[in-house]
Biopython code that builds the backbone (N, CA, C, O; Angstrom):
import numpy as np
from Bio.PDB.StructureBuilder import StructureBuilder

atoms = [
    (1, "UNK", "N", (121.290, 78.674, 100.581)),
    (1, "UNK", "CA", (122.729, 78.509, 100.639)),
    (1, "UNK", "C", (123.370, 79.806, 100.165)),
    (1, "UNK", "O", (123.593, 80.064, 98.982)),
    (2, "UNK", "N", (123.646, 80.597, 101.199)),
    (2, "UNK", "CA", (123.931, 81.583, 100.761)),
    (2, "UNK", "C", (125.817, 82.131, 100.722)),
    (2, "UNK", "O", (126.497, 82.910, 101.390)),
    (3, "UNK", "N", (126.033, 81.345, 99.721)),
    (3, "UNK", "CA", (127.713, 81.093, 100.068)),
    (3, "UNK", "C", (128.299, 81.952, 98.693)),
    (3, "UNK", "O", (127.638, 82.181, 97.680)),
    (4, "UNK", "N", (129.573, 82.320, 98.915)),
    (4, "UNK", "CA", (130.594, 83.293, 97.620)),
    (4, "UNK", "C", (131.192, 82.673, 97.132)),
    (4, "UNK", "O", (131.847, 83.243, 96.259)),
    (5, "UNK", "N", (131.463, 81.006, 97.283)),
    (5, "UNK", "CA", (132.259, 79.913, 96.900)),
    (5, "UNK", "C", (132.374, 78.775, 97.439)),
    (5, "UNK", "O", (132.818, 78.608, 98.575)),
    (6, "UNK", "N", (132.006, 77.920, 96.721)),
    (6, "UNK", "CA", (132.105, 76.267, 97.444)),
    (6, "UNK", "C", (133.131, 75.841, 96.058)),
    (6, "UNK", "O", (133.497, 76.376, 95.011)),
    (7, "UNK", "N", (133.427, 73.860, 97.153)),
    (7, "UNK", "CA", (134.568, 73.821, 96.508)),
    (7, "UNK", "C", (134.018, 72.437, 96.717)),
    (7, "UNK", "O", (133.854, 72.106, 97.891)),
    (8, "UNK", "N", (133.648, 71.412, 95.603)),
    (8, "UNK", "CA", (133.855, 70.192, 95.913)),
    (8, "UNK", "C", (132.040, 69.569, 95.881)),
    (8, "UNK", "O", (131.538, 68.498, 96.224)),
    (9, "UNK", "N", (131.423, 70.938, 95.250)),
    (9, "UNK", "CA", (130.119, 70.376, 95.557)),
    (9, "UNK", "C", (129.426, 71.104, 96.728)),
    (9, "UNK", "O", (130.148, 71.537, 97.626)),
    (10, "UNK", "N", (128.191, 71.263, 96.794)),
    (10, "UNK", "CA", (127.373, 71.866, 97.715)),
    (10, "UNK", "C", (126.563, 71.073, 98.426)),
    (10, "UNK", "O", (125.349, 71.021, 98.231)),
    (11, "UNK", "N", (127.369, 70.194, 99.569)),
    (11, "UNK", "CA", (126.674, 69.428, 100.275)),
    (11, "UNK", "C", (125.242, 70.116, 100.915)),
    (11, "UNK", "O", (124.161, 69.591, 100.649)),
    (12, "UNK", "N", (125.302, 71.042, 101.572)),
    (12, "UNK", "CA", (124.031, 71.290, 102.135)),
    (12, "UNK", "C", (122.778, 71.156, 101.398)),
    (12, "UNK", "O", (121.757, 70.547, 101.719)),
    (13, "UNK", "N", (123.199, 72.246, 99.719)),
    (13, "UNK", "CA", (121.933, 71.779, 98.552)),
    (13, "UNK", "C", (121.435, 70.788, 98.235)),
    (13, "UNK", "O", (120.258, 70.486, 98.037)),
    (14, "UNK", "N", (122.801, 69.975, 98.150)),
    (14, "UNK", "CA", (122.503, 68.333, 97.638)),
    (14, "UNK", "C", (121.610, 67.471, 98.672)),
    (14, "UNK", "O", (120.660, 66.989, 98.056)),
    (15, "UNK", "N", (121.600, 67.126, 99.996)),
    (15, "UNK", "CA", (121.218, 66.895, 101.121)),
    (15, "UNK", "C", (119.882, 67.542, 101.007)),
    (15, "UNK", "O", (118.885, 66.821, 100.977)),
    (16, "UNK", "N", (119.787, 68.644, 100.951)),
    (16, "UNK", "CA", (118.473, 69.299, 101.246)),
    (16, "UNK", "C", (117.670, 68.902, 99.701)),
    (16, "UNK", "O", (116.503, 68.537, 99.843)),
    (17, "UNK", "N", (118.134, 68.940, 98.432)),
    (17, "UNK", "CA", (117.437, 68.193, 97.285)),
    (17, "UNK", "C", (117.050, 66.844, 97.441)),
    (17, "UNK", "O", (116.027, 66.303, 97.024)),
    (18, "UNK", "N", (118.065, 66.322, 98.145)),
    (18, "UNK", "CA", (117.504, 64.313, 98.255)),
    (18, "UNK", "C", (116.496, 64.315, 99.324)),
    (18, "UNK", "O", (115.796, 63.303, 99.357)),
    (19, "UNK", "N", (116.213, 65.413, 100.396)),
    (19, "UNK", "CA", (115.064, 65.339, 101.149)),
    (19, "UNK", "C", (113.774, 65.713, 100.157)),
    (19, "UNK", "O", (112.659, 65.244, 100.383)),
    (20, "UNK", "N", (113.957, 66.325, 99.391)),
    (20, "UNK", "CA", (112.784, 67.149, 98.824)),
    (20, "UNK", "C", (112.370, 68.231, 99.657)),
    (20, "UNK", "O", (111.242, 68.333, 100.140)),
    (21, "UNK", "N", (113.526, 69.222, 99.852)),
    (21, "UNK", "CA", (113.210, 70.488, 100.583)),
    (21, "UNK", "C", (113.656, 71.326, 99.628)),
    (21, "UNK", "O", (114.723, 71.139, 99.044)),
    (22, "UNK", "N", (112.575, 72.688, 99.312)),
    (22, "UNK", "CA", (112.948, 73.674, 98.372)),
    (22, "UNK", "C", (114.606, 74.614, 98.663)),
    (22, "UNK", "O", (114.942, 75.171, 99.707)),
    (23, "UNK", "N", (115.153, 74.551, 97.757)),
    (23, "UNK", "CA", (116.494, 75.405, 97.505)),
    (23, "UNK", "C", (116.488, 76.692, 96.986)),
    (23, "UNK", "O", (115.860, 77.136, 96.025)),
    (24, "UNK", "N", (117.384, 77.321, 97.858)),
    (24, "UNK", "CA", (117.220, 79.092, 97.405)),
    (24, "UNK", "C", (119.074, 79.114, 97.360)),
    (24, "UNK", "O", (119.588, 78.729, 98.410)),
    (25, "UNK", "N", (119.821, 79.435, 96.496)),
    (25, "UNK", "CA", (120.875, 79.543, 96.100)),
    (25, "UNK", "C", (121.343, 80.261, 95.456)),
    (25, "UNK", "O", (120.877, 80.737, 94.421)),
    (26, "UNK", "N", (122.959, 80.598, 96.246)),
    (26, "UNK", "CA", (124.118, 81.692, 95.668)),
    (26, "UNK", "C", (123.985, 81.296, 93.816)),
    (26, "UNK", "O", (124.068, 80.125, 93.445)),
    (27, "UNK", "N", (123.835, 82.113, 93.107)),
    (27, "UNK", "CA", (123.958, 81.993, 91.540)),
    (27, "UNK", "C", (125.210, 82.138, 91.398)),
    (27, "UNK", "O", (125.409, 82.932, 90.479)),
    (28, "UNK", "N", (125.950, 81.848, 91.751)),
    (28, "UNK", "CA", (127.876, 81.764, 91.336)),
    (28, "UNK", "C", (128.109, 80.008, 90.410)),
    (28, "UNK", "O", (127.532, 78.952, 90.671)),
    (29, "UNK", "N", (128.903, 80.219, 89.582)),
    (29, "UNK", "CA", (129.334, 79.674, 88.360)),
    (29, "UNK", "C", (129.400, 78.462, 89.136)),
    (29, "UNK", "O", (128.645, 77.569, 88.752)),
    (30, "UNK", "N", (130.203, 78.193, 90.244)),
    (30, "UNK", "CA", (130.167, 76.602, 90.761)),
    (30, "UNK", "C", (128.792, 75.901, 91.062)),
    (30, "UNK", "O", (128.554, 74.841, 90.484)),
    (31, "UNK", "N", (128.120, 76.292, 91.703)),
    (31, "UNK", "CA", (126.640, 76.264, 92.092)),
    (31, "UNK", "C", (125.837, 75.711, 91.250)),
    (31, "UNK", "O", (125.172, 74.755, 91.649)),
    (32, "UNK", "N", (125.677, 76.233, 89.691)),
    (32, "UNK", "CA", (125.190, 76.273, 88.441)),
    (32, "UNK", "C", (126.169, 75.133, 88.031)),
    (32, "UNK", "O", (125.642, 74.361, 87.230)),
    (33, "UNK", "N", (127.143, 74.895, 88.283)),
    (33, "UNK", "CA", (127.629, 73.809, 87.147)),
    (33, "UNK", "C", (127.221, 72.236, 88.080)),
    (33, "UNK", "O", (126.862, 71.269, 87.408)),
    (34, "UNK", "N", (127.306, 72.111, 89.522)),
    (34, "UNK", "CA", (126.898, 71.526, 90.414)),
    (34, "UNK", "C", (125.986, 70.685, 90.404)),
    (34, "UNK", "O", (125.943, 69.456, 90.441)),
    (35, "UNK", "N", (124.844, 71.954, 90.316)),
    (35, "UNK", "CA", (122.909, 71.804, 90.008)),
    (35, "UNK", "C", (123.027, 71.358, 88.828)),
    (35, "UNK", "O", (122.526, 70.234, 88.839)),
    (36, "UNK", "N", (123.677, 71.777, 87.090)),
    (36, "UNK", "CA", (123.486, 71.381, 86.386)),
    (36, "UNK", "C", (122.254, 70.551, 85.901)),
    (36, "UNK", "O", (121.496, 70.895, 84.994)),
    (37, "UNK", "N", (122.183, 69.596, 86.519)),
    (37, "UNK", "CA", (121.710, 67.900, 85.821)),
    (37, "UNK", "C", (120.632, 68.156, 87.330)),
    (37, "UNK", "O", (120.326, 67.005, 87.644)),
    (38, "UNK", "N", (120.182, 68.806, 88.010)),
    (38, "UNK", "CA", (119.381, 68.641, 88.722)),
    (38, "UNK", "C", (117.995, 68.862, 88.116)),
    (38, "UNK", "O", (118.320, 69.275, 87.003)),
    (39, "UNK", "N", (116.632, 68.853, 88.130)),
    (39, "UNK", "CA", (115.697, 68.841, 87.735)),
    (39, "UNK", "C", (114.645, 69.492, 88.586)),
    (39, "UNK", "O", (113.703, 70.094, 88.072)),
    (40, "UNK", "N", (114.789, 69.381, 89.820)),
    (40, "UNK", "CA", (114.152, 69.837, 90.723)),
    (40, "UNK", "C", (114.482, 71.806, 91.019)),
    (40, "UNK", "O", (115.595, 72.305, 91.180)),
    (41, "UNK", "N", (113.293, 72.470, 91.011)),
    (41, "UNK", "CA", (113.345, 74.619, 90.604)),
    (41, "UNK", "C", (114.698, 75.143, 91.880)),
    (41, "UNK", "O", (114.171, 75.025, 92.986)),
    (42, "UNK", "N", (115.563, 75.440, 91.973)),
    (42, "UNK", "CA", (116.261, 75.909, 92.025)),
    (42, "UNK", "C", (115.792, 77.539, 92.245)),
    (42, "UNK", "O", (115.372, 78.126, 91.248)),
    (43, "UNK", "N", (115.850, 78.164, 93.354)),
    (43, "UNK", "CA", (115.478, 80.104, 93.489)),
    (43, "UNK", "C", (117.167, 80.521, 93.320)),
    (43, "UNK", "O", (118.071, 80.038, 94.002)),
    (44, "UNK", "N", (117.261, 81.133, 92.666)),
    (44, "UNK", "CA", (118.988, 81.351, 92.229)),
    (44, "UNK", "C", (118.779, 82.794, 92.608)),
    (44, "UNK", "O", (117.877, 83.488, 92.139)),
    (45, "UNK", "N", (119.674, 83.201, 93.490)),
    (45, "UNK", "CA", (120.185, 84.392, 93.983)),
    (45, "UNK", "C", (121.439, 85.469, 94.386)),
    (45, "UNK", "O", (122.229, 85.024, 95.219)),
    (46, "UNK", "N", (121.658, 86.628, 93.955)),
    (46, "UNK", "CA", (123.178, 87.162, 93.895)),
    (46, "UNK", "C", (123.510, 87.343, 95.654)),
    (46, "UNK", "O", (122.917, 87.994, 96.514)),
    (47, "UNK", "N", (124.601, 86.547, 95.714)),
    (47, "UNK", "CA", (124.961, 86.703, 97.437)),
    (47, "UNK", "C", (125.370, 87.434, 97.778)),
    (47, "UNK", "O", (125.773, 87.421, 98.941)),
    (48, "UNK", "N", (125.535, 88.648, 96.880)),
    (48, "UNK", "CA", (126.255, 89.906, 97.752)),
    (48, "UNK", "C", (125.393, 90.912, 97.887)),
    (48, "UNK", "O", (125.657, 92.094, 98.104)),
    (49, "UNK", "N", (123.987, 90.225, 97.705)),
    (49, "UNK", "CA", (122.667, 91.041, 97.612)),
    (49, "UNK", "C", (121.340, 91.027, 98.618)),
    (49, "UNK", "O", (120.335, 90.349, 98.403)),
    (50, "UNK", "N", (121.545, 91.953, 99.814)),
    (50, "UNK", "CA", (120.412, 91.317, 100.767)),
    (50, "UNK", "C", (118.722, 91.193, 100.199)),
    (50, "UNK", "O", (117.717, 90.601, 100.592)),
    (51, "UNK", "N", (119.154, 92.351, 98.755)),
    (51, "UNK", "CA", (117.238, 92.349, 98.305)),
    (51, "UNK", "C", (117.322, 91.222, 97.300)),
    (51, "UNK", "O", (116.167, 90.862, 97.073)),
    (52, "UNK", "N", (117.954, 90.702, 96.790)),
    (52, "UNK", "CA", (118.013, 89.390, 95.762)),
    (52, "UNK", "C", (117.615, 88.211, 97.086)),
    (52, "UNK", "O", (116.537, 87.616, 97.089)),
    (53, "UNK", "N", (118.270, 88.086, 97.753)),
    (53, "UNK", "CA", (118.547, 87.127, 99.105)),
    (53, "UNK", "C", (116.994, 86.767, 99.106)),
    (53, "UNK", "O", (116.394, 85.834, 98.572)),
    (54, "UNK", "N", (116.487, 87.981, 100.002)),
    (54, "UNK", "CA", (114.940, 88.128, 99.994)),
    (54, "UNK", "C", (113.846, 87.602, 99.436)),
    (54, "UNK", "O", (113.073, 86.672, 99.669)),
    (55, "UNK", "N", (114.039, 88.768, 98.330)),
    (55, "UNK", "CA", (112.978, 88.247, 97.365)),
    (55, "UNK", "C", (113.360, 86.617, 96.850)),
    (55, "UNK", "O", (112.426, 85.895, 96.501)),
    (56, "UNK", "N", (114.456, 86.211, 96.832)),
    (56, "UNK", "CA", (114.419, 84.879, 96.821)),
    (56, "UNK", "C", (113.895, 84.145, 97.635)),
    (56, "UNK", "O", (113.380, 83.057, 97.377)),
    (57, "UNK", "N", (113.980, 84.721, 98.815)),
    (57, "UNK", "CA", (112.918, 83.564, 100.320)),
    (57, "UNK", "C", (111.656, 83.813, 100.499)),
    (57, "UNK", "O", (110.957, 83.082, 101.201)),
    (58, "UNK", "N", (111.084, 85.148, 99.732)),
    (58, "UNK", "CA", (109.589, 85.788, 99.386)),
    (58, "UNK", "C", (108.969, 84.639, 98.214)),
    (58, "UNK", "O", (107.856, 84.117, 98.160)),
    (59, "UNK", "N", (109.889, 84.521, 97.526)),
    (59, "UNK", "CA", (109.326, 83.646, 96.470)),
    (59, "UNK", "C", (109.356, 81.979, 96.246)),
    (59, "UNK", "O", (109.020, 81.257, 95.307)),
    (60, "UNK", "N", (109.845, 81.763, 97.390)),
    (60, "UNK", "CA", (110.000, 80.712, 97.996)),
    (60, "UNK", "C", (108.373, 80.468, 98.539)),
    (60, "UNK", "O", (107.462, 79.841, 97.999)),
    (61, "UNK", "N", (108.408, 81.289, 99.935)),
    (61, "UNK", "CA", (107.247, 81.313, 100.240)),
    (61, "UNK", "C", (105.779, 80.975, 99.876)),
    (61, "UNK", "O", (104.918, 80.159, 100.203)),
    (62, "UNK", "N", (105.974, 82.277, 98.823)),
    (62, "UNK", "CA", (104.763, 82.976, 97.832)),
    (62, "UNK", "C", (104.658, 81.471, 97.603)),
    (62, "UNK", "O", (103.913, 80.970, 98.446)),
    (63, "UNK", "N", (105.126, 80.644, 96.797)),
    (63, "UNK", "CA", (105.346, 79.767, 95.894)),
    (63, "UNK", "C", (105.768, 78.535, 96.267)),
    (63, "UNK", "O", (106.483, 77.907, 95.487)),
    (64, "UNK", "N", (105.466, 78.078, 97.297)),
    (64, "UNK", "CA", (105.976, 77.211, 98.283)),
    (64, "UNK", "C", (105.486, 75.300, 97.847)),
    (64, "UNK", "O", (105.982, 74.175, 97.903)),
    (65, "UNK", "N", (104.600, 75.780, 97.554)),
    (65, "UNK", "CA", (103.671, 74.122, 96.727)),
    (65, "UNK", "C", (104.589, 74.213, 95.869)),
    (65, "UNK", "O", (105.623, 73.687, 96.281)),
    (66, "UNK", "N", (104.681, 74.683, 94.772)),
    (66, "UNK", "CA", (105.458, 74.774, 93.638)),
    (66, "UNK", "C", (106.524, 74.310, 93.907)),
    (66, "UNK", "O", (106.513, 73.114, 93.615)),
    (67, "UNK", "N", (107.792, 74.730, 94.460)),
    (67, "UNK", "CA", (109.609, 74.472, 94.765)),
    (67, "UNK", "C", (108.836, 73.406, 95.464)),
    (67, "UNK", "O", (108.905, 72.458, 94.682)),
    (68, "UNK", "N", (108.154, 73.037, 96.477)),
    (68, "UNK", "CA", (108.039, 71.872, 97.184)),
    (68, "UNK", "C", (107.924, 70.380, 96.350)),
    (68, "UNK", "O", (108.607, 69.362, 96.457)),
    (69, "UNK", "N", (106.721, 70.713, 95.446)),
    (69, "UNK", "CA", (106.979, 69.477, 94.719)),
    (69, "UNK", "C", (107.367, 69.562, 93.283)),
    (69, "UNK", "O", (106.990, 68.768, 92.421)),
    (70, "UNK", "N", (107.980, 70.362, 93.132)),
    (70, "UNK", "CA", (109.419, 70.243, 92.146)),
    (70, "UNK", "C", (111.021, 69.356, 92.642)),
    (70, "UNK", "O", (111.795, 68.619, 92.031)),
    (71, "UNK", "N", (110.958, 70.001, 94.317)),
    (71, "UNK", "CA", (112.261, 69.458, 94.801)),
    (71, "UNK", "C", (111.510, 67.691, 95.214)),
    (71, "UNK", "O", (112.249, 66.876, 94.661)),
    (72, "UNK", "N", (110.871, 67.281, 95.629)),
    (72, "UNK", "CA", (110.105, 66.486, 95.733)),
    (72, "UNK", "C", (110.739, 64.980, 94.226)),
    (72, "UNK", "O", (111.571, 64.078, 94.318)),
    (73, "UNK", "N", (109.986, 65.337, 93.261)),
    (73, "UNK", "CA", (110.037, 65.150, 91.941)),
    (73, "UNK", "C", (111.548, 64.324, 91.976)),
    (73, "UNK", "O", (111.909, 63.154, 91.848)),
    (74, "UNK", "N", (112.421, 66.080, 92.309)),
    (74, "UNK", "CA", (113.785, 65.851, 91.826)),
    (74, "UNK", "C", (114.531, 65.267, 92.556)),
    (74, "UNK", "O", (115.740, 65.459, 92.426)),
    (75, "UNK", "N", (113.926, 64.169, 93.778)),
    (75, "UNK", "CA", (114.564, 63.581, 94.647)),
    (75, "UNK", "C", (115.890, 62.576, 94.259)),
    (75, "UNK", "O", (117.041, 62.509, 94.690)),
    (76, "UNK", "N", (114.998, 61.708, 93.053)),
    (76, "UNK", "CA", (115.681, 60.938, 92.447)),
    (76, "UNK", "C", (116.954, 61.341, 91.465)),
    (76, "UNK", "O", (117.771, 60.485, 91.126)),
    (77, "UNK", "N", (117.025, 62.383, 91.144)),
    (77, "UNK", "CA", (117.800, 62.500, 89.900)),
    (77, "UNK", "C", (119.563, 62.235, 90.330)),
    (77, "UNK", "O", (120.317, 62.390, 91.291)),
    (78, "UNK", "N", (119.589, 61.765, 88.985)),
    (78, "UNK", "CA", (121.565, 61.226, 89.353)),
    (78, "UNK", "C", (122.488, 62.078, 89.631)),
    (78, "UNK", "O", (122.801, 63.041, 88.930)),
    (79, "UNK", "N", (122.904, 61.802, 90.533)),
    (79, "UNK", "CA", (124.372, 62.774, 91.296)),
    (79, "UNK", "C", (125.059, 61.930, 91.841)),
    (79, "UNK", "O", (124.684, 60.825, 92.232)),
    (80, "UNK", "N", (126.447, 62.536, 91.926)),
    (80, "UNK", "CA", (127.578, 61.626, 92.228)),
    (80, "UNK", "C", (127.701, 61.502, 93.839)),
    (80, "UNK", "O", (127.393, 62.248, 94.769)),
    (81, "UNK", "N", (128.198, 60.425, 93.758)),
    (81, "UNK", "CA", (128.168, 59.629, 95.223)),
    (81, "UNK", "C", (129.639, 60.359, 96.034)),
    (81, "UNK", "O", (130.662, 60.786, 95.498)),
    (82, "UNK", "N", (129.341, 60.309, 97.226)),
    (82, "UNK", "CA", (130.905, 60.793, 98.050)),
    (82, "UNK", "C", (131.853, 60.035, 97.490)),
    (82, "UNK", "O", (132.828, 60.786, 97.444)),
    (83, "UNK", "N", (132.204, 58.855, 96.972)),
    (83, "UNK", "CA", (133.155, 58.277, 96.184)),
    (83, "UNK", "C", (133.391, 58.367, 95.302)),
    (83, "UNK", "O", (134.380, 57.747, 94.910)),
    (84, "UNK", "N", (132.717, 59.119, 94.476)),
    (84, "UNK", "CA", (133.122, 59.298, 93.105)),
    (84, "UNK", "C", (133.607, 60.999, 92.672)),
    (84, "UNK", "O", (134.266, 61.432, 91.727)),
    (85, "UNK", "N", (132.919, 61.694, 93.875)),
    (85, "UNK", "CA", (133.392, 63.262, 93.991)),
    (85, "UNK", "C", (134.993, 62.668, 94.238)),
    (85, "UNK", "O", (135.911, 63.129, 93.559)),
    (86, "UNK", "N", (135.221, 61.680, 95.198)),
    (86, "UNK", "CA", (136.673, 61.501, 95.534)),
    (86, "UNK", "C", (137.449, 61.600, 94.784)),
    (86, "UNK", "O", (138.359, 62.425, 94.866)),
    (87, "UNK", "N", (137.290, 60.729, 93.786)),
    (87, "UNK", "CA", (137.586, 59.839, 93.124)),
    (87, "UNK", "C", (137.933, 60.845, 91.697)),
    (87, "UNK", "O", (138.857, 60.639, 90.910)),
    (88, "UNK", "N", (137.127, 61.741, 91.634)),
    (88, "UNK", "CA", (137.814, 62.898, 90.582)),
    (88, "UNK", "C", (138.775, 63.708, 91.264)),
    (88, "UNK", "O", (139.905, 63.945, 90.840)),
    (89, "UNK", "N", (138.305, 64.107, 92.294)),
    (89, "UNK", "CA", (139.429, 64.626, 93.305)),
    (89, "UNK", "C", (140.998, 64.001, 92.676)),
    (89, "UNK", "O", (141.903, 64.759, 92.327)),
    (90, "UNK", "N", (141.064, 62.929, 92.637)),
    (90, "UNK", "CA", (141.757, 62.133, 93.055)),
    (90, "UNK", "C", (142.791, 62.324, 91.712)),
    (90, "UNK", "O", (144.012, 62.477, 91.674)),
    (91, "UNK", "N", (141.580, 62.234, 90.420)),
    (91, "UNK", "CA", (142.057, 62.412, 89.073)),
    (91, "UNK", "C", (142.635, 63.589, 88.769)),
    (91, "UNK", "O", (143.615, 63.643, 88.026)),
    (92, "UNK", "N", (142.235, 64.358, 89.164)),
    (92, "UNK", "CA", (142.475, 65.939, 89.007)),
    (92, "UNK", "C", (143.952, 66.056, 89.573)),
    (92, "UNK", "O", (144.868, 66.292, 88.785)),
    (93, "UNK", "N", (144.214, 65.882, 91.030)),
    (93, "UNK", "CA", (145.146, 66.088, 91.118)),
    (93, "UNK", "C", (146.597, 65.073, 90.541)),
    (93, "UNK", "O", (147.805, 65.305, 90.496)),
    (94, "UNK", "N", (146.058, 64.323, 90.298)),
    (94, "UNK", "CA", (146.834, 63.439, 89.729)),
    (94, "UNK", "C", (147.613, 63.840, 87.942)),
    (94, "UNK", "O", (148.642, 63.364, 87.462)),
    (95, "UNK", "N", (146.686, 64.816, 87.348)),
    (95, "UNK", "CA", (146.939, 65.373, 86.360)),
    (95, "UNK", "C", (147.861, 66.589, 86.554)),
    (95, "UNK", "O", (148.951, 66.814, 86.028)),
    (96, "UNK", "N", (147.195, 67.280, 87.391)),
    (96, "UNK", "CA", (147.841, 68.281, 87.861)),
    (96, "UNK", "C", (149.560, 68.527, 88.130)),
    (96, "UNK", "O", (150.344, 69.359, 87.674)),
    (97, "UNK", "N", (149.807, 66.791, 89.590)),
    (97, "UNK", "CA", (150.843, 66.752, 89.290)),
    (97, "UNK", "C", (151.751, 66.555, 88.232)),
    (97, "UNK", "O", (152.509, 67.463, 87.891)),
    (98, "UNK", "N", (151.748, 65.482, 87.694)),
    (98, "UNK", "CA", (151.688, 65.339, 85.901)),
    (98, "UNK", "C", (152.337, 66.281, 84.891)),
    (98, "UNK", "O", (153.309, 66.144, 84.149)),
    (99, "UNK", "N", (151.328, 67.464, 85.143)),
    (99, "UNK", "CA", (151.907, 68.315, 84.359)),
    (99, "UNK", "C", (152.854, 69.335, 84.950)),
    (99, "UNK", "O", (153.692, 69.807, 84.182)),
    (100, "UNK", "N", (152.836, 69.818, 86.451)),
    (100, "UNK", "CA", (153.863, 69.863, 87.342)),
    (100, "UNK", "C", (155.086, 69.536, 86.838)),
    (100, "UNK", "O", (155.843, 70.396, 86.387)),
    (101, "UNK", "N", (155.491, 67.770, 86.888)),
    (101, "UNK", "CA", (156.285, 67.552, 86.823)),
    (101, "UNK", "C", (157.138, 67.437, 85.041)),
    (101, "UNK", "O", (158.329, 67.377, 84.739)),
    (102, "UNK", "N", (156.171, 67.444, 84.385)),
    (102, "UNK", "CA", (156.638, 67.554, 83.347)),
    (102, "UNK", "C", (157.018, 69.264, 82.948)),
    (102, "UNK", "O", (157.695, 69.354, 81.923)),
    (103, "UNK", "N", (156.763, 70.247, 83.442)),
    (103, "UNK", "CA", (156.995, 71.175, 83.069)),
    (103, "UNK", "C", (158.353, 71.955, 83.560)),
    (103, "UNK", "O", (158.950, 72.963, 83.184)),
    (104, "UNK", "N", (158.553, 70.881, 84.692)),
    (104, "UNK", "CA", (159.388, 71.193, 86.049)),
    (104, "UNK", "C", (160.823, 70.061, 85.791)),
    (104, "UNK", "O", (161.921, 70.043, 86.347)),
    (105, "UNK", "N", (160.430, 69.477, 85.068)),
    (105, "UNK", "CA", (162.109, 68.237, 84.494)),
    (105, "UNK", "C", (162.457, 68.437, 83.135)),
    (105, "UNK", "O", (163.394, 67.811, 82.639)),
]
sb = StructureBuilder()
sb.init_structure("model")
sb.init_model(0)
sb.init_chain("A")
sb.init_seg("    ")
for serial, (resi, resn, name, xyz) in enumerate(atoms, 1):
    if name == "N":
        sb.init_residue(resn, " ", resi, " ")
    sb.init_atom(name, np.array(xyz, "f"), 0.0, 1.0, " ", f" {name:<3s}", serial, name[0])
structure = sb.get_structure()
């Protein structure tokens, strides 16, 4: 996943973790807070970097049993459901306005 910013969660990672397929990923602050609570090895890589990129899919490779049944493992672990990503969505902006309007009357 070689992205400069996601917003809302990293469906493709997440999807590809509940299969038990190894993950090679942008190391940006959202990503990391995302994965957090994941359990399953994670190849963390700088995306504005084609030799980080690489050697992240080299070591993938190299190491392929390994991320395989690590992501495997980490099939199960708890993550939030499309309704409940909403559902903060939902909270967030709801605060947001909130303070909007209180700052604004």
């Amino acid at each position: 996943m070689p992205s400069l910013a996601e917003g809302g969660g990293s469906y493709p990672v997440e999807e590809a973790l509940r299969m038990g397929v190894p993950v090679a990923c942008s190391d940006i602050p959202v990503m990391r807070e995302h994965l957090a609570g994941r359990t399953a090895r994670i190849k963390w890589f700088d995306p504005e970097s084609t030799n980080s990129i690489t050697e992240a899919m080299n070591e993938i490779i190299e190491h392929y049993d390994l991320y395989r049944e690590s992501a495997i493992k980490g099939m199960n672990d708890p993550a939030q459901s499309w309704d409940e990503i909403a559902e903060n969505y939902v909270k967030i902006f709801k605060m947001a306005i909130e303070k909007f309007y209180k700052r604004n009357n």
